[in-house]
Biotite code that builds the C-alpha atoms (Angstrom):
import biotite.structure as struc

atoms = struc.array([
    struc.Atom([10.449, 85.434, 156.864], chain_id="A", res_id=1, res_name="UNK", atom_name="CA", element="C"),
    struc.Atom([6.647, 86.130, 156.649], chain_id="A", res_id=2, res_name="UNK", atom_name="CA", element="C"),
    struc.Atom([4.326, 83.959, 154.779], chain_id="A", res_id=3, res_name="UNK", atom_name="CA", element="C"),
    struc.Atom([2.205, 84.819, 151.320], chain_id="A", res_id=4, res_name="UNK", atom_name="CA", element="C"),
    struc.Atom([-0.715, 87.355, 151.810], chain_id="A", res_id=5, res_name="UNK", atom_name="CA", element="C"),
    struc.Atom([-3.670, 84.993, 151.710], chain_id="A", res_id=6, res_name="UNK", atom_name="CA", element="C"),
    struc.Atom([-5.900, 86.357, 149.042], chain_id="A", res_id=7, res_name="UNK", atom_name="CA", element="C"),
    struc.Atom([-8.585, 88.603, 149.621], chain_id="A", res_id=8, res_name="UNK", atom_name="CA", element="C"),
    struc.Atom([-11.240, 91.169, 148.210], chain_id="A", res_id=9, res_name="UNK", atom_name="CA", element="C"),
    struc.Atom([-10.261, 94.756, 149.012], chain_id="A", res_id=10, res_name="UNK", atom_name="CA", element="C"),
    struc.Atom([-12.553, 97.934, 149.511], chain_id="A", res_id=11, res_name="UNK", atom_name="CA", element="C"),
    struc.Atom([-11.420, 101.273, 150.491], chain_id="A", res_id=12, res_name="UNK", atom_name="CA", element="C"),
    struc.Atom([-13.887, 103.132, 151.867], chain_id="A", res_id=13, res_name="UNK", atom_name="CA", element="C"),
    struc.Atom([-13.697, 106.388, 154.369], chain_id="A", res_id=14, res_name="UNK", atom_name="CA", element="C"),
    struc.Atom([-12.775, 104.985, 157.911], chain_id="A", res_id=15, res_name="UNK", atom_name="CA", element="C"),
    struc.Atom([-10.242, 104.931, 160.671], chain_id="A", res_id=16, res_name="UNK", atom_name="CA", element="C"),
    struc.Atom([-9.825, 101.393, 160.957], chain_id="A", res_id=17, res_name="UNK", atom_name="CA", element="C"),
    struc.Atom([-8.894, 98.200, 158.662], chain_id="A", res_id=18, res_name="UNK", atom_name="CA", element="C"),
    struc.Atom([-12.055, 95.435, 158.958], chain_id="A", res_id=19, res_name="UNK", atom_name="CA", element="C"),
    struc.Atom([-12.171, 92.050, 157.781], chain_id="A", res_id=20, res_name="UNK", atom_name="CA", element="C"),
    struc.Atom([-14.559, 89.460, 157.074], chain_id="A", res_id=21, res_name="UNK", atom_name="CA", element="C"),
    struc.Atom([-14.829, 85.833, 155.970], chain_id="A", res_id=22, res_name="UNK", atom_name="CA", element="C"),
    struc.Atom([-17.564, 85.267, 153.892], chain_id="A", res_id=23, res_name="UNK", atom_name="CA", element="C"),
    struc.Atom([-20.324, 82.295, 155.212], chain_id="A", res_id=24, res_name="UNK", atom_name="CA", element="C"),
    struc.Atom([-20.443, 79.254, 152.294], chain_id="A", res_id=25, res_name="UNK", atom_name="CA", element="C"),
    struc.Atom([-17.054, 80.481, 150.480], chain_id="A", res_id=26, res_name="UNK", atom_name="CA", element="C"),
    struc.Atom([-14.603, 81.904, 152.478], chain_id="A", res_id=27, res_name="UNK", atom_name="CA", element="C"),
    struc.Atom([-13.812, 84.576, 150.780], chain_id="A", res_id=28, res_name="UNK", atom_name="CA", element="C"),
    struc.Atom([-12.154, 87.026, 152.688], chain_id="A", res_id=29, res_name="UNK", atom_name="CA", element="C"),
    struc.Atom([-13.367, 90.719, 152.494], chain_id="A", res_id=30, res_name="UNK", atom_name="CA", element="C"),
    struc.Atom([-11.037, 93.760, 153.607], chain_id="A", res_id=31, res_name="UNK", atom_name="CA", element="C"),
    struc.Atom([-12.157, 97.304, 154.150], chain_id="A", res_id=32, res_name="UNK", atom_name="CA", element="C"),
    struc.Atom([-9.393, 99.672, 154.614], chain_id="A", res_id=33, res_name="UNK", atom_name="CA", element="C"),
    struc.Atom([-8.904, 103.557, 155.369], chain_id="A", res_id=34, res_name="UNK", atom_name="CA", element="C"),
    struc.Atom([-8.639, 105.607, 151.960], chain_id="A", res_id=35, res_name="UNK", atom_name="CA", element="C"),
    struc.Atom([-4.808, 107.055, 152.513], chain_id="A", res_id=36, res_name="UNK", atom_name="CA", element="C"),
    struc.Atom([-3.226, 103.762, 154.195], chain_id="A", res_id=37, res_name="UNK", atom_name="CA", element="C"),
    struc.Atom([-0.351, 102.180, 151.867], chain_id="A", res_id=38, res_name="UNK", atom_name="CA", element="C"),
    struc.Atom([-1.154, 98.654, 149.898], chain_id="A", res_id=39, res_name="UNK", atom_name="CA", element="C"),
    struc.Atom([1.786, 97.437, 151.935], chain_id="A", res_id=40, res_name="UNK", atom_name="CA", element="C"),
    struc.Atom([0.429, 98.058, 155.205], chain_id="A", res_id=41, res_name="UNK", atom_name="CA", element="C"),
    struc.Atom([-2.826, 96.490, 154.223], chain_id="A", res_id=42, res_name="UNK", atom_name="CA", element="C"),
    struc.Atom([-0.639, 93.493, 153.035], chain_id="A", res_id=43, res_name="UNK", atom_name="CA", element="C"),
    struc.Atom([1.234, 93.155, 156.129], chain_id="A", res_id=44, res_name="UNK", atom_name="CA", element="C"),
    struc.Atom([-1.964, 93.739, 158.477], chain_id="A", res_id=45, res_name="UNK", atom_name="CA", element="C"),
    struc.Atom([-4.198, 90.654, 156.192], chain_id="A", res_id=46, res_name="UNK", atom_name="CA", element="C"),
    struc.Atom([-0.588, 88.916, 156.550], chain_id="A", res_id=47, res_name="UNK", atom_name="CA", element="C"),
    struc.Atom([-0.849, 88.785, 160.404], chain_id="A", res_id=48, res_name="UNK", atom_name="CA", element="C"),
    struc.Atom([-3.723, 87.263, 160.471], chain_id="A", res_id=49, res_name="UNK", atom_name="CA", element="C"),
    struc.Atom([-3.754, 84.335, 158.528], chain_id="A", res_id=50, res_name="UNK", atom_name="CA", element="C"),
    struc.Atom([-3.966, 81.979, 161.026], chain_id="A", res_id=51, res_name="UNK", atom_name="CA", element="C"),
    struc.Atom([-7.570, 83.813, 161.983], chain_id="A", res_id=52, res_name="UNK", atom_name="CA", element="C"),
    struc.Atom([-8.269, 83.689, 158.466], chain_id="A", res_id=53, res_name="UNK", atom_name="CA", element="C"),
    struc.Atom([-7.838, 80.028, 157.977], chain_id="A", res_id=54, res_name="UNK", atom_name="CA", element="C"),
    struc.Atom([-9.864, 79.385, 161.369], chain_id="A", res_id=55, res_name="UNK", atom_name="CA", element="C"),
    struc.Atom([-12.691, 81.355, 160.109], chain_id="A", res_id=56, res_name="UNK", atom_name="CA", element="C"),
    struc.Atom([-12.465, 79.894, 156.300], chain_id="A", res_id=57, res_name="UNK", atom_name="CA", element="C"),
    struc.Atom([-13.121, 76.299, 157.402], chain_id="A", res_id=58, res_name="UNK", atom_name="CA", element="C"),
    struc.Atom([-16.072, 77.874, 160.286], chain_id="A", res_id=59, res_name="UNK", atom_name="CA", element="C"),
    struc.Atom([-17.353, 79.259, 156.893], chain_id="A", res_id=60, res_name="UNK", atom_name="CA", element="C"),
    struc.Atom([-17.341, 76.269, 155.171], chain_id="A", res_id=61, res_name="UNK", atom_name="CA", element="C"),
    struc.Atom([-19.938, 74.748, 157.367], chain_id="A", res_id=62, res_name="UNK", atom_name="CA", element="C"),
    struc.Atom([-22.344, 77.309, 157.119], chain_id="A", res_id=63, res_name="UNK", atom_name="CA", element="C"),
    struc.Atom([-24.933, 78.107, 154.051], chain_id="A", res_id=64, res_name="UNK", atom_name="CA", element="C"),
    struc.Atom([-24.245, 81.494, 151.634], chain_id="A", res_id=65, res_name="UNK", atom_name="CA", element="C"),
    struc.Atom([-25.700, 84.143, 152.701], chain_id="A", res_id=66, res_name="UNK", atom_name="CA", element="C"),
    struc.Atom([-28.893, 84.374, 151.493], chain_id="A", res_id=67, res_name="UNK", atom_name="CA", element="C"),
    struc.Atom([-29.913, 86.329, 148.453], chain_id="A", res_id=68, res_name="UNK", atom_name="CA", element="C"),
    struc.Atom([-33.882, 87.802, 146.797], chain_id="A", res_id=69, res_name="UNK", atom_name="CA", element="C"),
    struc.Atom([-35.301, 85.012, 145.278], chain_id="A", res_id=70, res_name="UNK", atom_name="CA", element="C"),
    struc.Atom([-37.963, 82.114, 145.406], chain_id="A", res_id=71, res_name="UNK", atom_name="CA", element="C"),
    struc.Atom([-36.035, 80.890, 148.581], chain_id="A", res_id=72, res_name="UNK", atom_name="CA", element="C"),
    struc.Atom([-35.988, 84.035, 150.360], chain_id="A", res_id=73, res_name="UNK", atom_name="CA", element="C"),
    struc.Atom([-39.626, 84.593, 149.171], chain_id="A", res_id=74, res_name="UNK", atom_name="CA", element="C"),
    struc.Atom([-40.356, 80.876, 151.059], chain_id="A", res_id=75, res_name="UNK", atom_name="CA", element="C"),
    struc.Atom([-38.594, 82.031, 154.166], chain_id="A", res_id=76, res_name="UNK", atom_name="CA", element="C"),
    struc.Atom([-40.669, 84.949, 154.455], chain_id="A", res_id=77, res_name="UNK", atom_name="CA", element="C"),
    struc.Atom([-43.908, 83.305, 153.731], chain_id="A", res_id=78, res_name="UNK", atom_name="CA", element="C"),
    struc.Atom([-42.649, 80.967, 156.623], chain_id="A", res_id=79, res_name="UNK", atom_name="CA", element="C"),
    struc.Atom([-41.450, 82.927, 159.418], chain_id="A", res_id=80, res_name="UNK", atom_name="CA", element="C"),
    struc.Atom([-44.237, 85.826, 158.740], chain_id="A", res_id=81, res_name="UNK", atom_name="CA", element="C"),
    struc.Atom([-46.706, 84.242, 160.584], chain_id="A", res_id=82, res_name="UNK", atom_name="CA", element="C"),
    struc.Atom([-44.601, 82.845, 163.237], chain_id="A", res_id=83, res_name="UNK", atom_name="CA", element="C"),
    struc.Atom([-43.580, 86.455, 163.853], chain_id="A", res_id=84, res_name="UNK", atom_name="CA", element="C"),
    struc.Atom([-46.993, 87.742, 164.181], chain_id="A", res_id=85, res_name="UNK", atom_name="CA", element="C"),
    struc.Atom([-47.842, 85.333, 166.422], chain_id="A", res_id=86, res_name="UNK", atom_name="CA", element="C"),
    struc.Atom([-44.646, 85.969, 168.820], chain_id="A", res_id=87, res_name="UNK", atom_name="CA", element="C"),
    struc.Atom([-45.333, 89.906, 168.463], chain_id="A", res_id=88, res_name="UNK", atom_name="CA", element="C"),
    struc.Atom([-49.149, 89.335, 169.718], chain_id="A", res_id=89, res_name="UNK", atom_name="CA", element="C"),
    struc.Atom([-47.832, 87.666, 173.013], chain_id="A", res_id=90, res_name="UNK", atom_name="CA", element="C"),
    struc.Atom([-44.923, 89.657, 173.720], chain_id="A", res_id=91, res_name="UNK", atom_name="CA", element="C"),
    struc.Atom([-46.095, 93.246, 172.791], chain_id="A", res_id=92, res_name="UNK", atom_name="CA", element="C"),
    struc.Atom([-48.653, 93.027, 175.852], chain_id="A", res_id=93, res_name="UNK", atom_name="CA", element="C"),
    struc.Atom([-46.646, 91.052, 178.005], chain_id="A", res_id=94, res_name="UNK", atom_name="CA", element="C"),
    struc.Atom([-43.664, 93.444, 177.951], chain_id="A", res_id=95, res_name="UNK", atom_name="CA", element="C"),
    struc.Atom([-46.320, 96.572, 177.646], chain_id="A", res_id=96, res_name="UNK", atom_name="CA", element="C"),
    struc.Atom([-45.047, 98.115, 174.583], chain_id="A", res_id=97, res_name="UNK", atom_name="CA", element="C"),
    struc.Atom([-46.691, 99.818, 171.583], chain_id="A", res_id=98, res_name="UNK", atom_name="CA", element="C"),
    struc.Atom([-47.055, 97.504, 168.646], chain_id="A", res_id=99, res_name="UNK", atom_name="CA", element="C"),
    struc.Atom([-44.603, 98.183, 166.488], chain_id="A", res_id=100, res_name="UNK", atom_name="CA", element="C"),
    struc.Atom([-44.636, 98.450, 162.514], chain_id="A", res_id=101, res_name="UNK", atom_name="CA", element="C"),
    struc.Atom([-42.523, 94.909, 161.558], chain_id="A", res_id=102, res_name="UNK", atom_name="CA", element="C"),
    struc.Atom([-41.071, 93.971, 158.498], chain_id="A", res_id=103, res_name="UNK", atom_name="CA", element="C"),
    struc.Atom([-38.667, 91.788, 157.214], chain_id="A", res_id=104, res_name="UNK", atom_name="CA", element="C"),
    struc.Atom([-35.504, 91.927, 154.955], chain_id="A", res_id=105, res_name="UNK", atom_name="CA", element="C"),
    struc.Atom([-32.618, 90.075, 153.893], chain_id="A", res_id=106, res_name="UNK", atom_name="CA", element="C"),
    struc.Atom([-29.876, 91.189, 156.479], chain_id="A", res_id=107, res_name="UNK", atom_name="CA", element="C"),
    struc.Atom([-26.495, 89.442, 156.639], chain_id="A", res_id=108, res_name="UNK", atom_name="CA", element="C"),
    struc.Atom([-24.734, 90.736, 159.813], chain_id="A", res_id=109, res_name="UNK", atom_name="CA", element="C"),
    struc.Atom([-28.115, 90.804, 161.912], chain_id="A", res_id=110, res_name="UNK", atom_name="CA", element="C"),
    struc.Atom([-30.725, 88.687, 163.419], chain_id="A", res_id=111, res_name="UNK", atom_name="CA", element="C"),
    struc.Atom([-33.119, 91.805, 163.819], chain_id="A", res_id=112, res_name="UNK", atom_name="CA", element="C"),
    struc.Atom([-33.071, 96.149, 164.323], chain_id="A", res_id=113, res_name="UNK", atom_name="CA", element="C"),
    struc.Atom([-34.994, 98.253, 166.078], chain_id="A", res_id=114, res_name="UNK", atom_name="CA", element="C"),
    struc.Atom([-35.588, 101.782, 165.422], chain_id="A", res_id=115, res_name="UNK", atom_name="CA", element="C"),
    struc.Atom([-37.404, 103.038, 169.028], chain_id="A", res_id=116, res_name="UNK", atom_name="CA", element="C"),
    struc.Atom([-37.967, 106.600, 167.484], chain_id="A", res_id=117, res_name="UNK", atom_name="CA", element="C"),
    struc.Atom([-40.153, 105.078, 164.527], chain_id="A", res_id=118, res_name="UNK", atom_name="CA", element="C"),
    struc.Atom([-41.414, 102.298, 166.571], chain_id="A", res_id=119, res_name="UNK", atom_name="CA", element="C"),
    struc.Atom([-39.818, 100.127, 163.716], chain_id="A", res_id=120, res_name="UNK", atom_name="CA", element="C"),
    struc.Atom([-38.846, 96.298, 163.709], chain_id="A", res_id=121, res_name="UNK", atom_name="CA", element="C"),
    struc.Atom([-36.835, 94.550, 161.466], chain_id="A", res_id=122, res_name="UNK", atom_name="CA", element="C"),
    struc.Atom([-36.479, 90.783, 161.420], chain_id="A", res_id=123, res_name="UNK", atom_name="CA", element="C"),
    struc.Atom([-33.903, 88.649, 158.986], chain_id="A", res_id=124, res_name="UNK", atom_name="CA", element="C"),
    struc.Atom([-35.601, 86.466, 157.116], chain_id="A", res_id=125, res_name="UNK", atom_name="CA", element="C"),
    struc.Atom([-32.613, 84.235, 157.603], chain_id="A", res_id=126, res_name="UNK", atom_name="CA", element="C"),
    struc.Atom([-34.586, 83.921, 161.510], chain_id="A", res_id=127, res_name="UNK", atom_name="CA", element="C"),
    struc.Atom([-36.862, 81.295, 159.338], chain_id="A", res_id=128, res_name="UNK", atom_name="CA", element="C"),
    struc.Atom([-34.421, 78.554, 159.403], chain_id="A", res_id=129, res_name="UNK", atom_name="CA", element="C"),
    struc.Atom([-33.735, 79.274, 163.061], chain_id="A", res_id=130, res_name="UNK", atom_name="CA", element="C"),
    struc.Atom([-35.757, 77.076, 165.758], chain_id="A", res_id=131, res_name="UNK", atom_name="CA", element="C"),
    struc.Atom([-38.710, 78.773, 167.765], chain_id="A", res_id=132, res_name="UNK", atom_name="CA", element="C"),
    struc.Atom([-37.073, 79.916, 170.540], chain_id="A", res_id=133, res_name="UNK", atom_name="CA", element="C"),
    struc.Atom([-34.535, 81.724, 168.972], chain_id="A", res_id=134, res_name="UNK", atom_name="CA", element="C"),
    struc.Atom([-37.363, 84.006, 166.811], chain_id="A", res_id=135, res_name="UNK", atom_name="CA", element="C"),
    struc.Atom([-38.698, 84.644, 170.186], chain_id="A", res_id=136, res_name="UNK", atom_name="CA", element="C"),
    struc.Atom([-35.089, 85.650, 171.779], chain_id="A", res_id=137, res_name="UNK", atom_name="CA", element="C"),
    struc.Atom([-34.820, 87.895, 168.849], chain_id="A", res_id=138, res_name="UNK", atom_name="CA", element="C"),
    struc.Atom([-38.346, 89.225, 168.656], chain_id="A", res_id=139, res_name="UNK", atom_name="CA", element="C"),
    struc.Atom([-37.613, 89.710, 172.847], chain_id="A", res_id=140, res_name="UNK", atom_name="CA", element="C"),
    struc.Atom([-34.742, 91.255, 172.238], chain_id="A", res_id=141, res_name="UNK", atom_name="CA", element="C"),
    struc.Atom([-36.049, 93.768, 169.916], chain_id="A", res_id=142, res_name="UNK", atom_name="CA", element="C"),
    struc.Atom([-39.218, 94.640, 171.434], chain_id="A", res_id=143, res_name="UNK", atom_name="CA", element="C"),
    struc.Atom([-36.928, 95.374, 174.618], chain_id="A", res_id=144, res_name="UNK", atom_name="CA", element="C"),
    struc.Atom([-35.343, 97.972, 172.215], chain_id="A", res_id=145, res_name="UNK", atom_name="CA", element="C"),
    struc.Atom([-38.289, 100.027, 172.824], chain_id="A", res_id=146, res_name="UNK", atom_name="CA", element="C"),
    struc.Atom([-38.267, 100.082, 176.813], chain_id="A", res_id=147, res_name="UNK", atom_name="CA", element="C"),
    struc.Atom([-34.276, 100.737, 176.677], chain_id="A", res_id=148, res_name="UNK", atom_name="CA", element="C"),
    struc.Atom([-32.453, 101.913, 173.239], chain_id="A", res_id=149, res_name="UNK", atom_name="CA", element="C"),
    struc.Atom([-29.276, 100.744, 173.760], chain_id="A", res_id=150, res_name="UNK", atom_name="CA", element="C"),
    struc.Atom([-27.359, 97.575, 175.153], chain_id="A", res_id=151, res_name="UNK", atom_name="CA", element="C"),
    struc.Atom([-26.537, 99.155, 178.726], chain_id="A", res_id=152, res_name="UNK", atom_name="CA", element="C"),
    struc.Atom([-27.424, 97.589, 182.339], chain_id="A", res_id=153, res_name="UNK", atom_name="CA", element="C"),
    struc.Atom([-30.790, 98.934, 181.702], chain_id="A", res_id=154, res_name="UNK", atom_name="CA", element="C"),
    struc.Atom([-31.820, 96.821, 178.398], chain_id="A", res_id=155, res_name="UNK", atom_name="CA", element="C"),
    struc.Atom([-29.979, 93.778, 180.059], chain_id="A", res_id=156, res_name="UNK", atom_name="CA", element="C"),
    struc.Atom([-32.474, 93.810, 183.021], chain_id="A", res_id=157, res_name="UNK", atom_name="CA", element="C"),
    struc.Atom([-35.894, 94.110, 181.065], chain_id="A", res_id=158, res_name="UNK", atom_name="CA", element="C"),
    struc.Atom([-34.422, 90.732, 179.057], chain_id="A", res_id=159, res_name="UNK", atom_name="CA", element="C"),
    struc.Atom([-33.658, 89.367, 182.225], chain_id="A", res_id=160, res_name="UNK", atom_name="CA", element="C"),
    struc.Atom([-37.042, 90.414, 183.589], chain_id="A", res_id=161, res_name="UNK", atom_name="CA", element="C"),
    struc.Atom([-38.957, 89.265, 180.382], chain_id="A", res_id=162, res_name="UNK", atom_name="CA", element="C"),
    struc.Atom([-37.123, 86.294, 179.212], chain_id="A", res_id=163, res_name="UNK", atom_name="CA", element="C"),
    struc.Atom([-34.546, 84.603, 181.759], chain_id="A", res_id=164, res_name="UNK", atom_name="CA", element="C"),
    struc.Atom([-32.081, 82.429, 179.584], chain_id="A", res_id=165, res_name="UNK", atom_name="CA", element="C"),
    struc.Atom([-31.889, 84.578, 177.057], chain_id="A", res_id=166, res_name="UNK", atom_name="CA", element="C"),
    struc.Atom([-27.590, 84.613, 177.068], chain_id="A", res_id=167, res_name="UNK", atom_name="CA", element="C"),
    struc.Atom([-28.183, 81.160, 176.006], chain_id="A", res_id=168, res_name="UNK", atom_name="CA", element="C"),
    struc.Atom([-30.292, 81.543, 173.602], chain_id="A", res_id=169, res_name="UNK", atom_name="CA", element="C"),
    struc.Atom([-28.698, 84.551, 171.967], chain_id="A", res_id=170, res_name="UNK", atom_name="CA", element="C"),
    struc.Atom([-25.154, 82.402, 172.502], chain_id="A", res_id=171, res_name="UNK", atom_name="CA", element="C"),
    struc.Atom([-26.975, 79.742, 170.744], chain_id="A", res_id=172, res_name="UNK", atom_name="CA", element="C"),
    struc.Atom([-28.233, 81.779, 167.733], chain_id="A", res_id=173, res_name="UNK", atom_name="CA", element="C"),
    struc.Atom([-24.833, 83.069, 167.365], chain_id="A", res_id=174, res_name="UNK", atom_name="CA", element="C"),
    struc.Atom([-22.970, 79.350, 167.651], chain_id="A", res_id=175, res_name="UNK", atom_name="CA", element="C"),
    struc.Atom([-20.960, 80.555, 170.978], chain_id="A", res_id=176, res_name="UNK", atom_name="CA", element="C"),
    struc.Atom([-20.448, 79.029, 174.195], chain_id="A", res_id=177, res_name="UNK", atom_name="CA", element="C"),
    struc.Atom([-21.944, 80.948, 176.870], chain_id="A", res_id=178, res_name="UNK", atom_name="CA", element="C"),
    struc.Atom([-19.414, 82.134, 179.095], chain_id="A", res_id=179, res_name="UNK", atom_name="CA", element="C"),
])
């Protein structure tokens, strides 16, 4: 006999696939699901993973909400702007890119974006409460976005090239053991 559904916050949206999230500093569980597929089957599917759910509910627990505009957001930007500059003026040259336009926003499933066409960088403003070499790995990371778009061998050898020990610090930044 199957256990209760554990409760959870449901969106149906236009996709192929059910996703799930637990939510950092409550642990409220999120579930997106295709348009047509039956309550039941959404049931059943949140149903078989309770154990996961649980797992990722106390994880959750130990980490802050996600951060939202306001005066503390405001004094994380004020914060990690000029640390950002700073990291941009040494890597930019060092890695021979164009300087990209920069900004920062509140972003809760990333540590940065690029966009290469645009020459755009984003940066969370969560990256504030991270230590130094973590904003670099990320700034790295991103400026390496616009040698080599996408994650293939290609981007993974102008990290390697630029910043050796960057799995660790990207395993680090996203609390993981490094394999």
């Amino acid at each position: 006999m199957p256990g209760p559904v554990p409760a959870y916050t449901l969106t149906r949206k236009r996709m192929k696939n059910v996703r799930m999230v637990v939510r950092h500093g409550t642990g409220e569980v999120r579930v997106s699901a295709p348009m047509r597929m039956p309550q039941r089957d959404i049931d059943a599917w949140v149903r078989s993973k309770s154990a996961w759910i649980t797992a990722k509910q106390a994880e959750a627990l130990d980490h802050p909400a996600p951060l939202a505009p306001g005066p503390e957001a405001d004094s994380l930007r004020r914060s990690l702007a000029p640390v950002l500059e700073s990291l941009l003026d040494e890597w930019v040259p060092r890695m021979g890119v164009p300087h990209p336009t920069w900004r920062m926003r509140i972003m809760h499933s990333r540590w940065g974006s690029c966009n290469k066409t645009t020459r755009t960088v984003t940066f969370s403003v969560e990256l504030a409460r991270k230590d130094y070499h973590l904003v670099e790995y990320v700034v790295v990371h991103e400026l390496a976005h616009l040698i080599e778009a996408n994650h293939g061998p290609g981007f993974y050898a102008v990290m390697d090239r630029h910043l050796p020990g960057w799995r660790e610090h990207r395993a680090e930044l996203n609390g993981r053991q490094v394999d």
